[in-house]
PDB file of N, H, CA, C and O in Angstrom:
ATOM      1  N   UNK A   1      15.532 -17.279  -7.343  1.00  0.00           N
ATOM      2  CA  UNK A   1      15.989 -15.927  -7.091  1.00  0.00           C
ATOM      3  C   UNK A   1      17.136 -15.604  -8.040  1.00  0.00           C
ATOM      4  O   UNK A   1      17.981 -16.455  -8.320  1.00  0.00           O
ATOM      5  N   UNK A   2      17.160 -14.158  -8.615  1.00  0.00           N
ATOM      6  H   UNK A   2      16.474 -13.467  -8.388  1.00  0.00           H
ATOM      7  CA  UNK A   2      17.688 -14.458  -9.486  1.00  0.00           C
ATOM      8  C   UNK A   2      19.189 -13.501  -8.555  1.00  0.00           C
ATOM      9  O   UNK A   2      18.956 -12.831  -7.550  1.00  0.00           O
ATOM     10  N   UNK A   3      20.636 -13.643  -9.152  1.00  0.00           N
ATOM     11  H   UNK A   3      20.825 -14.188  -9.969  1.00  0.00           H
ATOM     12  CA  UNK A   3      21.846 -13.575  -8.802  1.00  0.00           C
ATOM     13  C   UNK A   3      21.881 -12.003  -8.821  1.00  0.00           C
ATOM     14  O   UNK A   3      21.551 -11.296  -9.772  1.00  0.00           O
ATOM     15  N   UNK A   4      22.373 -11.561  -7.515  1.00  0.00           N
ATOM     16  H   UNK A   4      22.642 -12.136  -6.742  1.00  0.00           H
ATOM     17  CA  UNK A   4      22.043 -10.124  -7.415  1.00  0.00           C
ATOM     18  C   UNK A   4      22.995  -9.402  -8.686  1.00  0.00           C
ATOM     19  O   UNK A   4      22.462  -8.496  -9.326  1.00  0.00           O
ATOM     20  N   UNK A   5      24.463  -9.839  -9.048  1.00  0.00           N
ATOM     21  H   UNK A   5      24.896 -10.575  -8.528  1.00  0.00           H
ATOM     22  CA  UNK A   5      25.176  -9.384 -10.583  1.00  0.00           C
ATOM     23  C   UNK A   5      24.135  -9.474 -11.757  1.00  0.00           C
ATOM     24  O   UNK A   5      23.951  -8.608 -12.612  1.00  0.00           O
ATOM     25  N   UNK A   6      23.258 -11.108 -11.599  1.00  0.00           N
ATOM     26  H   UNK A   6      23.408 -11.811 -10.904  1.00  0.00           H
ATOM     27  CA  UNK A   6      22.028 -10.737 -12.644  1.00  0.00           C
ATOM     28  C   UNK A   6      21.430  -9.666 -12.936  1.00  0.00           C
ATOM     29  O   UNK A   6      21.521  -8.971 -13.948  1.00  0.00           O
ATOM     30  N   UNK A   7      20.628  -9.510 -11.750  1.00  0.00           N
ATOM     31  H   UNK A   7      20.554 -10.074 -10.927  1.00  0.00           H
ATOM     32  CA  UNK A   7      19.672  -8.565 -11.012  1.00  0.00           C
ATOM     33  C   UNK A   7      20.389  -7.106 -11.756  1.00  0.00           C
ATOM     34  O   UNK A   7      19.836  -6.511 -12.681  1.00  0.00           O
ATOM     35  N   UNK A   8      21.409  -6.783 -11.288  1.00  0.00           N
ATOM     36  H   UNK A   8      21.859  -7.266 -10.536  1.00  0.00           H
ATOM     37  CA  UNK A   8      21.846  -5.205 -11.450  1.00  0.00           C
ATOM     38  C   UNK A   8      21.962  -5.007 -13.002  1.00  0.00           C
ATOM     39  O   UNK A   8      21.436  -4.118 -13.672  1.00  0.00           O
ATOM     40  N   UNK A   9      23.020  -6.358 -13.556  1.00  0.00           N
ATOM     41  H   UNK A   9      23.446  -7.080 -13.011  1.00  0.00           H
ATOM     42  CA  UNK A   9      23.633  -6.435 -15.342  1.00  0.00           C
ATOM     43  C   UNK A   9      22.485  -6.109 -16.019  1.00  0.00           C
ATOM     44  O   UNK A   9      22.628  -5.349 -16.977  1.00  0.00           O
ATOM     45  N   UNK A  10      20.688  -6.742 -15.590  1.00  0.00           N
ATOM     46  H   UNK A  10      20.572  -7.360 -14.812  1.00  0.00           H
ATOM     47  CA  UNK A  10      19.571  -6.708 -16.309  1.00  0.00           C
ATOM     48  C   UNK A  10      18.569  -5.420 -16.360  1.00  0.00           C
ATOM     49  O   UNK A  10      17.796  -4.989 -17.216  1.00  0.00           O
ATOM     50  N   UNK A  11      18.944  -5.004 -15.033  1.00  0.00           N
ATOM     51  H   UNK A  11      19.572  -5.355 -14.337  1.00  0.00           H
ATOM     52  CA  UNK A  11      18.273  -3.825 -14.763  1.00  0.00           C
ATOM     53  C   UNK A  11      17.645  -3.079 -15.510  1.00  0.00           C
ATOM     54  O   UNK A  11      16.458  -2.916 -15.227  1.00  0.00           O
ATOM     55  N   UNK A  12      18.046  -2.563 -16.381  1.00  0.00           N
ATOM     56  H   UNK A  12      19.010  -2.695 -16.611  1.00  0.00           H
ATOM     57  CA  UNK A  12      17.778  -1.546 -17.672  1.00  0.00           C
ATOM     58  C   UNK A  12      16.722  -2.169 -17.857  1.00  0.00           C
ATOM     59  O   UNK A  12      15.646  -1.670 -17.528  1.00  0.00           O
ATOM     60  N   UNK A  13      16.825  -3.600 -18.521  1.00  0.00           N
ATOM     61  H   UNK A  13      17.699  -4.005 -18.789  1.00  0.00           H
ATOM     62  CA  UNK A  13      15.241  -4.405 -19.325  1.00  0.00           C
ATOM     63  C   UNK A  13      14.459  -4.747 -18.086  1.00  0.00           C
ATOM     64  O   UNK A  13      13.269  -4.492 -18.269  1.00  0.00           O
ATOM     65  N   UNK A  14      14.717  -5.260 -16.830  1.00  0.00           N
ATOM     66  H   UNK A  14      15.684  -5.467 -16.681  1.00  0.00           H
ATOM     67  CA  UNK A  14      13.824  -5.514 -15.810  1.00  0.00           C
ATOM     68  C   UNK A  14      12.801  -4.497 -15.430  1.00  0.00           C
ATOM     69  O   UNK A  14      11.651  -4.642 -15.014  1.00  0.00           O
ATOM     70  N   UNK A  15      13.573  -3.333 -15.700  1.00  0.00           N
ATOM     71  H   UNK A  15      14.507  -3.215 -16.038  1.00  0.00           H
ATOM     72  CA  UNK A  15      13.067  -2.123 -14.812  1.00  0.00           C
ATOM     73  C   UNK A  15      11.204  -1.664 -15.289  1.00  0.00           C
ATOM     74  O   UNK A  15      10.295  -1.254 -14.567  1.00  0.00           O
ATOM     75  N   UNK A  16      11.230  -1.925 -16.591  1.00  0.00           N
ATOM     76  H   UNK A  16      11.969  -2.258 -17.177  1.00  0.00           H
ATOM     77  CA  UNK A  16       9.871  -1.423 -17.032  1.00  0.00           C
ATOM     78  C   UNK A  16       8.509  -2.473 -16.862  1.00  0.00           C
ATOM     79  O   UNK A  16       7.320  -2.185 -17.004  1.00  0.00           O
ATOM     80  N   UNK A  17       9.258  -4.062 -16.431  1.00  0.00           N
ATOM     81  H   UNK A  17      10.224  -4.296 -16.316  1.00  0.00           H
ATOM     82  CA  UNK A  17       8.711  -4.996 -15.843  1.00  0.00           C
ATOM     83  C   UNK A  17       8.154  -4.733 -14.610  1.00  0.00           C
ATOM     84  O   UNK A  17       6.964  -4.868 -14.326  1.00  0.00           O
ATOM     85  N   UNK A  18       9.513  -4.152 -13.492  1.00  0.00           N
ATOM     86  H   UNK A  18      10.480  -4.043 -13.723  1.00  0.00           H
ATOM     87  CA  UNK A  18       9.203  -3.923 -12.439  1.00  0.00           C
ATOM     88  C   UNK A  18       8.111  -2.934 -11.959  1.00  0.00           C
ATOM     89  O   UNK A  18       7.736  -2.986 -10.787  1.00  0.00           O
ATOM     90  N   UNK A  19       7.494  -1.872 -12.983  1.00  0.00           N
ATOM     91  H   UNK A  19       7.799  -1.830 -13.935  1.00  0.00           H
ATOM     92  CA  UNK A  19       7.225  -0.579 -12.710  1.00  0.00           C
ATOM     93  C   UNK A  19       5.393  -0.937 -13.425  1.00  0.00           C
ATOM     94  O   UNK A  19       4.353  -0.294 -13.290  1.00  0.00           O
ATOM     95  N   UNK A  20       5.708  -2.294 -14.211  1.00  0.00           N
ATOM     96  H   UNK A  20       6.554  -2.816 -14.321  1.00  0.00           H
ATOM     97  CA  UNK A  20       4.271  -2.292 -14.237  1.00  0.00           C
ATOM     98  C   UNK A  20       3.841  -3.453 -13.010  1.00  0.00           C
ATOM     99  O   UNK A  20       2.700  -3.581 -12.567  1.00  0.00           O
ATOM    100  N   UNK A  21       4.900  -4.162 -12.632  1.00  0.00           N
ATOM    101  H   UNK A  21       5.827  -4.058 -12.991  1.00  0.00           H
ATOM    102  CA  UNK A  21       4.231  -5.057 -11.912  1.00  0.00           C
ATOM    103  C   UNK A  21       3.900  -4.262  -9.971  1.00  0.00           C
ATOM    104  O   UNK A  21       3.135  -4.725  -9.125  1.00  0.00           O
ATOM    105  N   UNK A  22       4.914  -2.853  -9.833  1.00  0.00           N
ATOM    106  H   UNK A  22       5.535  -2.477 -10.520  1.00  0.00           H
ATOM    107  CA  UNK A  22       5.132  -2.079  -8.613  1.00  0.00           C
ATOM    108  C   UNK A  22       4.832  -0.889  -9.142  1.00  0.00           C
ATOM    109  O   UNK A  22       5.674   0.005  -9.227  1.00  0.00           O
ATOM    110  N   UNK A  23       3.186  -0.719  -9.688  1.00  0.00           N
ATOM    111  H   UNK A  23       2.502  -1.446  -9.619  1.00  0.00           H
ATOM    112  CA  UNK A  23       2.876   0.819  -9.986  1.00  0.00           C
ATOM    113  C   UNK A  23       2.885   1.982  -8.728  1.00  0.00           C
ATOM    114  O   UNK A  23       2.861   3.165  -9.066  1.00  0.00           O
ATOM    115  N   UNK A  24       2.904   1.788  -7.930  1.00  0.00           N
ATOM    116  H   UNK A  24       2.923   0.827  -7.656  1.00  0.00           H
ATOM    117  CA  UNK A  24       3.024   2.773  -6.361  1.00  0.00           C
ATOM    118  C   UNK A  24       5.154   2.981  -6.678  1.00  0.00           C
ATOM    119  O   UNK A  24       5.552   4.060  -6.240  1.00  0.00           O
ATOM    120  N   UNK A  25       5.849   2.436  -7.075  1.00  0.00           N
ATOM    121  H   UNK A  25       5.526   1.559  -7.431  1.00  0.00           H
ATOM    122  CA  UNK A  25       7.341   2.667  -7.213  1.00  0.00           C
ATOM    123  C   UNK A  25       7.330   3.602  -8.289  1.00  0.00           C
ATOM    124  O   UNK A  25       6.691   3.376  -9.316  1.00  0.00           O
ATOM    125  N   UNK A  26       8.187   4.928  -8.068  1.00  0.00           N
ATOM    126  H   UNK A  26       8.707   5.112  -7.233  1.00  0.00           H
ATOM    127  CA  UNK A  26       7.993   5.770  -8.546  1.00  0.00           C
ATOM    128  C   UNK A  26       9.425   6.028  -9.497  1.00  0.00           C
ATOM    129  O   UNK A  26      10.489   5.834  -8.909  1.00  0.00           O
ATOM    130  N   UNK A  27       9.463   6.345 -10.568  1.00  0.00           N
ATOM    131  H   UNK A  27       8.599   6.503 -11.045  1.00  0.00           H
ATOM    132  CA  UNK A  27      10.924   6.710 -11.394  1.00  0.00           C
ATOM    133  C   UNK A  27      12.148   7.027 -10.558  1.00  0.00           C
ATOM    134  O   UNK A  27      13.305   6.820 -10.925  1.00  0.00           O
ATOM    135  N   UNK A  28      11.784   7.542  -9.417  1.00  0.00           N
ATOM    136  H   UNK A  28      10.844   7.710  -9.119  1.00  0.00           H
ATOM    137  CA  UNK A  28      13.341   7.936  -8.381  1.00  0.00           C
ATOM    138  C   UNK A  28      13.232   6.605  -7.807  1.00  0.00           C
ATOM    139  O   UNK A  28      14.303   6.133  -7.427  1.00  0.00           O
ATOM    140  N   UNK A  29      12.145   5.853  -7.645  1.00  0.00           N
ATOM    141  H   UNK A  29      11.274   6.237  -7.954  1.00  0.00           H
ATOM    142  CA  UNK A  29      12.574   4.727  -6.611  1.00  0.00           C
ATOM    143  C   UNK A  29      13.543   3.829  -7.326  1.00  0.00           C
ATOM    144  O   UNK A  29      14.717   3.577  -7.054  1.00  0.00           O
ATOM    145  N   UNK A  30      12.832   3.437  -8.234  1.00  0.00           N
ATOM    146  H   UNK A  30      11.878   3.642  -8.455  1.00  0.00           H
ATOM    147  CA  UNK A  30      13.668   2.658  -9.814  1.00  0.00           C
ATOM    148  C   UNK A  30      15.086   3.188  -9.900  1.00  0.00           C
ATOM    149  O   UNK A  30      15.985   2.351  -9.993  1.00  0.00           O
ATOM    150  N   UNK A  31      15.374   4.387  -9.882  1.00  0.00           N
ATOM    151  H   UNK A  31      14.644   5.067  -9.807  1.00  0.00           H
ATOM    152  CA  UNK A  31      16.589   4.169 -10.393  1.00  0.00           C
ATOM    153  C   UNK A  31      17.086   4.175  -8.591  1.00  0.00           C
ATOM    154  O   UNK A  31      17.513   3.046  -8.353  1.00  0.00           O
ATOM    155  N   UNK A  32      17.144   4.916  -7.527  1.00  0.00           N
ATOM    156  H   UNK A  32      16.797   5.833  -7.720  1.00  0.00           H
ATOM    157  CA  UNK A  32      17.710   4.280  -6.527  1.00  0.00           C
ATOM    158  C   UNK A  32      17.716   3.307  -6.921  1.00  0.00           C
ATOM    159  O   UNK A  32      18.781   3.175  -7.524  1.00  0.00           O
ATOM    160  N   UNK A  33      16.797   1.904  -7.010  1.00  0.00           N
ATOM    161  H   UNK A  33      15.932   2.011  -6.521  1.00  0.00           H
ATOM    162  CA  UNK A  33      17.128   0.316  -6.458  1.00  0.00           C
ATOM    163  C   UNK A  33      18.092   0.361  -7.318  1.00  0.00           C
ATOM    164  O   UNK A  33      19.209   0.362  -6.801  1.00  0.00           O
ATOM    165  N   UNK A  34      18.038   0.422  -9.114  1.00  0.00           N
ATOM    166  H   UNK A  34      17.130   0.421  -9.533  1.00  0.00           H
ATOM    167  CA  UNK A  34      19.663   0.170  -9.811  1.00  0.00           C
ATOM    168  C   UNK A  34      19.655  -1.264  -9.739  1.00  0.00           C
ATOM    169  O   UNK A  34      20.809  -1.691  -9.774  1.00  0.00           O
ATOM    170  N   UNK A  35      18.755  -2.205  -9.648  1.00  0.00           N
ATOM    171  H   UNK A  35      17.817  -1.859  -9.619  1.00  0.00           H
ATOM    172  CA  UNK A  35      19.272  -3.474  -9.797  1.00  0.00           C
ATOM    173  C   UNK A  35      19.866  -4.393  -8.128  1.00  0.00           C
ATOM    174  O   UNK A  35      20.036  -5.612  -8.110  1.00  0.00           O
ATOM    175  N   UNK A  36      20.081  -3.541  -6.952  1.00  0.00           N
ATOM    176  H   UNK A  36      19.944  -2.551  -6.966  1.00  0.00           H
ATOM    177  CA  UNK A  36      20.144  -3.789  -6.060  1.00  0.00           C
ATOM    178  C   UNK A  36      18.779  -4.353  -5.054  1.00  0.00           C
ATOM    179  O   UNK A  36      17.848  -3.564  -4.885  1.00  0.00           O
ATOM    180  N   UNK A  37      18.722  -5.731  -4.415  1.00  0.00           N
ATOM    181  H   UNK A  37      19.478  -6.371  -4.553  1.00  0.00           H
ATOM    182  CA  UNK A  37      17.832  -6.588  -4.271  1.00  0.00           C
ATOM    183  C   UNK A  37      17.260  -5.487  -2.744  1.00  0.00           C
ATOM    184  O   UNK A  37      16.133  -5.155  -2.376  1.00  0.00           O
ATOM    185  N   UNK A  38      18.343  -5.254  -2.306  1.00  0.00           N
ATOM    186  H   UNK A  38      19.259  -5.524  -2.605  1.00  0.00           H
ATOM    187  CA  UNK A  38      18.381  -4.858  -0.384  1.00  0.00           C
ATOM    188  C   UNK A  38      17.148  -3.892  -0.643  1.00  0.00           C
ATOM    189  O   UNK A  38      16.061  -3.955  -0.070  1.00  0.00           O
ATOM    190  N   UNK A  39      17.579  -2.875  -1.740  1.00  0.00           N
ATOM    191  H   UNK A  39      18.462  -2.823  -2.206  1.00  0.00           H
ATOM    192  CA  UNK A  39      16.877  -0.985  -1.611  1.00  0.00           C
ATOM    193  C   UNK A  39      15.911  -1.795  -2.285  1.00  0.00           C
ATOM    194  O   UNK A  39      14.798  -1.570  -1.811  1.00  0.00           O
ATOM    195  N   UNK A  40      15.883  -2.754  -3.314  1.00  0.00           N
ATOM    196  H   UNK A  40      16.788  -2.937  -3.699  1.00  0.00           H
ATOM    197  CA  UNK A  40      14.359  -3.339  -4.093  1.00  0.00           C
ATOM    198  C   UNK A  40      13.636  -3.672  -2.982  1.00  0.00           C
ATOM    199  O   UNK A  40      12.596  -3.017  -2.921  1.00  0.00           O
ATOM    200  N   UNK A  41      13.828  -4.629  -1.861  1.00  0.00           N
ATOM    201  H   UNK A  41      14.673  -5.161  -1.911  1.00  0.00           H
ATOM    202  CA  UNK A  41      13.015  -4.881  -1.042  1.00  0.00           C
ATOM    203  C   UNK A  41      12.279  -3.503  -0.024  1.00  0.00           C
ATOM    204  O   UNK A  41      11.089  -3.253   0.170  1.00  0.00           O
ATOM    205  N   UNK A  42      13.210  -2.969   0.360  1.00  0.00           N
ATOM    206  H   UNK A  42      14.177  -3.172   0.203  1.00  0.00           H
ATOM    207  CA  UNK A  42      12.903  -2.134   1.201  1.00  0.00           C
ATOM    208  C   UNK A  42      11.899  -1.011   0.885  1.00  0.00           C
ATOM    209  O   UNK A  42      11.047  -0.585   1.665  1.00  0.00           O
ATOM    210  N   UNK A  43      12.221  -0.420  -0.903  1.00  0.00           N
ATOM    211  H   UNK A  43      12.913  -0.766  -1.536  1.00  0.00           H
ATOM    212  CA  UNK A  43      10.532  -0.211  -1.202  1.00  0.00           C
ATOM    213  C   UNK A  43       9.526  -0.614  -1.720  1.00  0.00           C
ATOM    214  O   UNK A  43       8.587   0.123  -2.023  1.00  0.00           O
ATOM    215  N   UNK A  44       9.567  -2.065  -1.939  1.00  0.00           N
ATOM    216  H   UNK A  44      10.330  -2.663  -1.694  1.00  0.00           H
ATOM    217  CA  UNK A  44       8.438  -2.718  -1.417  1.00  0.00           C
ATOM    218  C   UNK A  44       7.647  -2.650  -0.263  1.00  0.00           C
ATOM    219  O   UNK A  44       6.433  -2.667  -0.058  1.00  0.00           O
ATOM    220  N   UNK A  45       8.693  -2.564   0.470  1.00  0.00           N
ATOM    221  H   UNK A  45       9.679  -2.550   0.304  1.00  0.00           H
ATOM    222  CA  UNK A  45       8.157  -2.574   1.953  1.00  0.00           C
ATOM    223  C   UNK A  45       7.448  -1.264   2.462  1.00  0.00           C
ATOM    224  O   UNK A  45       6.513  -1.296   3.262  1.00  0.00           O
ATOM    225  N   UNK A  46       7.925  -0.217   1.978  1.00  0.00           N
ATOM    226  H   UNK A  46       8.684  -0.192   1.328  1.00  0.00           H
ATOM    227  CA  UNK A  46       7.738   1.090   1.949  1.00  0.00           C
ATOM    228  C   UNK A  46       6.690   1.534   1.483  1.00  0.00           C
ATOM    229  O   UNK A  46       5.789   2.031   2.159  1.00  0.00           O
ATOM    230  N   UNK A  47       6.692   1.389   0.155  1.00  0.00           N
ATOM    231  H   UNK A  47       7.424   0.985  -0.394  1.00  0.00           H
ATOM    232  CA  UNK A  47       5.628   1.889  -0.790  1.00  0.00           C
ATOM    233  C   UNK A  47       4.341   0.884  -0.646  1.00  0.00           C
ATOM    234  O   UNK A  47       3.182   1.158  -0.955  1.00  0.00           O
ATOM    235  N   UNK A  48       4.806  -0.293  -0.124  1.00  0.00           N
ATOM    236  H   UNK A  48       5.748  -0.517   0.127  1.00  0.00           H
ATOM    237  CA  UNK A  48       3.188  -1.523  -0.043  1.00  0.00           C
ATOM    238  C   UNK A  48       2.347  -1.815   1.491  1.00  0.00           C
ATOM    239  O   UNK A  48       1.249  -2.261   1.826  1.00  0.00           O
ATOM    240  N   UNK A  49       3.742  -1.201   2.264  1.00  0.00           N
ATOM    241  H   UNK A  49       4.633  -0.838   1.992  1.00  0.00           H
ATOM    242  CA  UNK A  49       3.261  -1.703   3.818  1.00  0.00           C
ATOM    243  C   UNK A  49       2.947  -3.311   4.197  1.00  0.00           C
ATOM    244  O   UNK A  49       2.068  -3.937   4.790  1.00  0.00           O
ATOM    245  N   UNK A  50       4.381  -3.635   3.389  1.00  0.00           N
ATOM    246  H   UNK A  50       5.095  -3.126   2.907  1.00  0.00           H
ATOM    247  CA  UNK A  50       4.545  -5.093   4.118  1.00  0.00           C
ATOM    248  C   UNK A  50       5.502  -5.645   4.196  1.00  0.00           C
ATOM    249  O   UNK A  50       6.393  -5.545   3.352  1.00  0.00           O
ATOM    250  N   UNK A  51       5.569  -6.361   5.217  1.00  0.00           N
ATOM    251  H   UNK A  51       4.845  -6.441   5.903  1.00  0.00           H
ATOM    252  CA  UNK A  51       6.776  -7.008   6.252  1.00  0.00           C
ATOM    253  C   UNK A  51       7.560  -7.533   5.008  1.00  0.00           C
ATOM    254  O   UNK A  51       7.131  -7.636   3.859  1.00  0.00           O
ATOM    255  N   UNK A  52       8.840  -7.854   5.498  1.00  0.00           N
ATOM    256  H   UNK A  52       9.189  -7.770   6.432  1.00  0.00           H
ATOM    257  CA  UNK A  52      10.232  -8.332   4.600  1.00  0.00           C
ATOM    258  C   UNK A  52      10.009  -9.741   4.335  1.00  0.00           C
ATOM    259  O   UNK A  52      10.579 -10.321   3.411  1.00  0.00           O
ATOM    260  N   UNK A  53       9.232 -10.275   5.087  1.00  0.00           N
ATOM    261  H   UNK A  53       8.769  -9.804   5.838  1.00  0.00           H
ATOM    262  CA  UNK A  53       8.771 -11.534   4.320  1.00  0.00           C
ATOM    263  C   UNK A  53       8.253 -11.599   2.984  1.00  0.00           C
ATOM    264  O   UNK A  53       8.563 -12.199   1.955  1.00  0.00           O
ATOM    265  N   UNK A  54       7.257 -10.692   3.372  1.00  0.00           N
ATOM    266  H   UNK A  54       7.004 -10.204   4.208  1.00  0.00           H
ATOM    267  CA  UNK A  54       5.673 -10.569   2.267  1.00  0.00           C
ATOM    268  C   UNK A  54       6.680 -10.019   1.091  1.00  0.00           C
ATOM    269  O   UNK A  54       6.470 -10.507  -0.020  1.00  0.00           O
ATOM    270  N   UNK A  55       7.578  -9.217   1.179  1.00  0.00           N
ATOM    271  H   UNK A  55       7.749  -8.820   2.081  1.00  0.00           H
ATOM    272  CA  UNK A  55       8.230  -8.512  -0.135  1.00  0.00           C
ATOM    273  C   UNK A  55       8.951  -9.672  -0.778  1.00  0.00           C
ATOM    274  O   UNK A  55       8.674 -10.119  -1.892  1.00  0.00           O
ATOM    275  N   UNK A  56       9.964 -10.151   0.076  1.00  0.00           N
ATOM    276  H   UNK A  56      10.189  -9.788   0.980  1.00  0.00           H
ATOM    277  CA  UNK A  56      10.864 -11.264  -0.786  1.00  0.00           C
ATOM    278  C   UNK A  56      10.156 -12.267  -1.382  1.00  0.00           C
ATOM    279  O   UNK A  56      10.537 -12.696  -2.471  1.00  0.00           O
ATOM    280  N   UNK A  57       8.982 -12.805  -0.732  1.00  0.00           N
ATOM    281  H   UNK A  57       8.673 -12.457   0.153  1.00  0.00           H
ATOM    282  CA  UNK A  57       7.946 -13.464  -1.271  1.00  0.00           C
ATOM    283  C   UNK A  57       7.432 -12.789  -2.740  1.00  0.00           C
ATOM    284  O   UNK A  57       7.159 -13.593  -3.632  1.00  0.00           O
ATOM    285  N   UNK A  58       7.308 -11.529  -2.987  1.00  0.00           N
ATOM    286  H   UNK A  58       7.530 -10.876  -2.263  1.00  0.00           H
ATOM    287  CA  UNK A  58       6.954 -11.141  -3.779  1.00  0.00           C
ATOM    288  C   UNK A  58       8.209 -10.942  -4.767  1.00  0.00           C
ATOM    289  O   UNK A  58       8.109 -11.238  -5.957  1.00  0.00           O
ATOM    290  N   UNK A  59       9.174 -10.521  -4.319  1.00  0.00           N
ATOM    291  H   UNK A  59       9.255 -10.280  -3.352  1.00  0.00           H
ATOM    292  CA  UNK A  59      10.143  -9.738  -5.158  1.00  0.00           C
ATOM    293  C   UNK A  59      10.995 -11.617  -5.878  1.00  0.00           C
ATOM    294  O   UNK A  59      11.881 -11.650  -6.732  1.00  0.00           O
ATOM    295  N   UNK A  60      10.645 -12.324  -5.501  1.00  0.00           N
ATOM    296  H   UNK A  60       9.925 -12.296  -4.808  1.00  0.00           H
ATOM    297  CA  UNK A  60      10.695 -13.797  -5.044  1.00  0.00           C
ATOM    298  C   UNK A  60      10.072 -14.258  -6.565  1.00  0.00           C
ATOM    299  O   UNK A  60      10.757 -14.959  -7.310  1.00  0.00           O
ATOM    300  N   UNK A  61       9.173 -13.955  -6.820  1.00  0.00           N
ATOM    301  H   UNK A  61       8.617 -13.386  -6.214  1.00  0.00           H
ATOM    302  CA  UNK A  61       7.932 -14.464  -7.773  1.00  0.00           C
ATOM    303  C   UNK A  61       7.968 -13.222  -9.161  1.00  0.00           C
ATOM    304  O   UNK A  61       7.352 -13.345 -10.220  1.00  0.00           O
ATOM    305  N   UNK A  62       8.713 -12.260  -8.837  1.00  0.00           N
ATOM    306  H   UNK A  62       9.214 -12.161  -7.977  1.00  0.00           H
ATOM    307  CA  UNK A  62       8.789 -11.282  -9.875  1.00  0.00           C
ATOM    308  C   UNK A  62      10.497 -11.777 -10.030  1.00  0.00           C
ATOM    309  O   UNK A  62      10.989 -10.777 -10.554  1.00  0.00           O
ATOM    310  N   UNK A  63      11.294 -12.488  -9.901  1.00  0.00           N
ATOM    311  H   UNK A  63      10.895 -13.300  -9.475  1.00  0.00           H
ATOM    312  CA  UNK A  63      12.555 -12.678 -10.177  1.00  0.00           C
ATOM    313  C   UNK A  63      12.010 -13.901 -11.345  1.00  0.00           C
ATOM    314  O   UNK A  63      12.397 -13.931 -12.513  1.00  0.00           O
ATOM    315  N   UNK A  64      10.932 -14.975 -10.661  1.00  0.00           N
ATOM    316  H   UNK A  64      10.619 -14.950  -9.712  1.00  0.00           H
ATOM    317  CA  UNK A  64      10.746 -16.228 -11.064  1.00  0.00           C
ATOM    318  C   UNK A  64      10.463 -15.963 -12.793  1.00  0.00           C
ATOM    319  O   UNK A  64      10.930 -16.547 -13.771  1.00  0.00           O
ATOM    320  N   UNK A  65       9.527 -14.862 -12.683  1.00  0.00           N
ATOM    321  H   UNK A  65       9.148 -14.387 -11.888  1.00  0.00           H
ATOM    322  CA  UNK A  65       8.777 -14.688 -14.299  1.00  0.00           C
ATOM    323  C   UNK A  65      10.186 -14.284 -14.905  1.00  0.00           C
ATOM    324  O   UNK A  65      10.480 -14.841 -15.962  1.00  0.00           O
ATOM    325  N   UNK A  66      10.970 -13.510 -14.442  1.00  0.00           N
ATOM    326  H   UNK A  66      10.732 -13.057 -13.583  1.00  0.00           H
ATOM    327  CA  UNK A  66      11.621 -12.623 -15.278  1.00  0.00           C
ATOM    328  C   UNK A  66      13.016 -13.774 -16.138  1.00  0.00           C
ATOM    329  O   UNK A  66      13.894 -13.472 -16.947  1.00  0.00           O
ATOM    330  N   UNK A  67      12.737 -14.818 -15.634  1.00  0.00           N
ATOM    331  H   UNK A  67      12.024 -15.064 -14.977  1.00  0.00           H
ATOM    332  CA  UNK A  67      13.869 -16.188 -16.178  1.00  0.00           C
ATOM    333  C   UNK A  67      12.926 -16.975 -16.568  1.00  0.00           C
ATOM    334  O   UNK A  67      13.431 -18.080 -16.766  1.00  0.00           O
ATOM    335  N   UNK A  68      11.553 -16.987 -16.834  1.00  0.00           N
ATOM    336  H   UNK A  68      11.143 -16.089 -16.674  1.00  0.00           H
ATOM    337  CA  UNK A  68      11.278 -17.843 -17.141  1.00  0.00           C
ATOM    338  C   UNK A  68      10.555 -17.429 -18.555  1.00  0.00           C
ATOM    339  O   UNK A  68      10.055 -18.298 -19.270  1.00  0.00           O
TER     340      UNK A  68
END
């Protein structure tokens, strides 16, 4: 998981990662999250219709690629 200061400092370059890997997340959702993990999860949860497990699991595995 990557360090939520990561997370926000990277944002800018993550973001076009995030938007192909969360095509239902829409340009307002993106910039709400801003790099923040809480509002990232929550539209996951929103926009996919799945439990806070299933997201961090996911948001989990999209942190993993993005360091590796």
């Amino acid at each position: 998981m990557l360090n939520q200061d990561i997370l926000k400092g990277k944002w800018k370059q993550i973001k076009g990662e995030a938007q192909k890997k969360w095509g239902k997340l829409t340009d307002d959702d993106l910039d709400q999250i801003n790099g923040d993990r809480e509002i990232f999860l929550g539209k996951i949860q929103e926009n996919y219709g799945v439990a806070r497990e299933e997201a961090e699991e996911m948001l989990d595995d999209f942190e993993r690629d993005q360091v590796s």
